[in-house]
Phi, psi and omega in degrees: 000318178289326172313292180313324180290316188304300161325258194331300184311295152327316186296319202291317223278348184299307217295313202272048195259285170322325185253357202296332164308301177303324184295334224036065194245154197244142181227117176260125175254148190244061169301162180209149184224118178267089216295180197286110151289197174201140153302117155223140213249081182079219183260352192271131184229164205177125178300172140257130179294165170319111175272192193196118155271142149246148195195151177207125193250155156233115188259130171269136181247151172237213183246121223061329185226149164241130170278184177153157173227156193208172167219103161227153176263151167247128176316151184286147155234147177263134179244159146300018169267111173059019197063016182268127169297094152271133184231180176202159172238112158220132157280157199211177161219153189206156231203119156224111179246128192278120157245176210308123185084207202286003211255169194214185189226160178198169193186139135314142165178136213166178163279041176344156186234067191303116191243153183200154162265118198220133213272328190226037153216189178218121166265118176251185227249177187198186187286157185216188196193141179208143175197131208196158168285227097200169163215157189249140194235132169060005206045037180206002179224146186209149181235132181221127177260123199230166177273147187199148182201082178282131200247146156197198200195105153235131176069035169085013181259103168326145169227136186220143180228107140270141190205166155241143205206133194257120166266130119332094181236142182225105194295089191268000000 
């Protein structure tokens, strides 16, 4: 399911990549650093080491708010459950409404995709969530702090990955 979300995400964001000038659609590329979070497994909850993202939106602007759809991966991080290496996919629809000057508020919402090595189970991904400030500089560059809050399920147990994460974007 997640390979197909990327795919699909790719393709859309390939095909209108060429008129997004004519259109005035904005293709935001994204690094990020995603500080240490926690698992919570069930009744079990367990930090995460520091992670690393990448991501690309595609945005329409109107006037105060901008719209948009995006993806991003997340690098594997090691938690103390088991020595296990978690990584995520996550697709969005994504939201920014501008106040005064450069800083804006933005928020998220999607699937994720929670990938883990596991030894007799599967983790599947779940609805997901992110909401935050940012501002934008020069107009082509924006730094955003956002609250993140990724769901999936193994073996009928909720899993949850919470974090906060500073991104980097750059508006091509």
């Amino acid at each position: 399911m997640r390979r197909l979300a990327l795919v699909l995400v790719a393709v859309i964001l390939a095909s209108v990549a060429p008129t997004a000038a004519a259109l005035d659609l904005d293709l935001n590329l994204s690094a990020g650093l995603d500080f240490s979070g926690t698992f919570d497994v069930g009744a079990v909850s367990e930090d995460a080491q520091t992670g690393y993202s990448l991501g690309l939106e595609l945005m329409f602007d109107v006037p105060i708010v901008e719209v948009g759809i995006g993806a991003e991966y997340g690098f594997d991080r090691s938690s103390r459950i088991d020595n296990v290496d978690v990584s995520y996919t996550f697709v969005y629809a994504v939201g920014r409404i501008n106040f005064i000057g450069p800083a804006y508020a933005v928020a998220r919402y999607g699937y994720s995709d929670l990938s883990a090595k596991l030894a007799d189970a599967s983790l599947d991904g779940g609805a997901s969530w992110s909401a935050g400030l940012g501002l934008k500089f020069f107009g082509k560059l924006r730094t955003e702090v956002l609250l993140n809050q990724f769901s999936g399920d193994v073996s009928g147990v909720d899993v949850d990955y919470d974090t906060w994460s500073l991104r980097v974007l750059y508006t091509c």
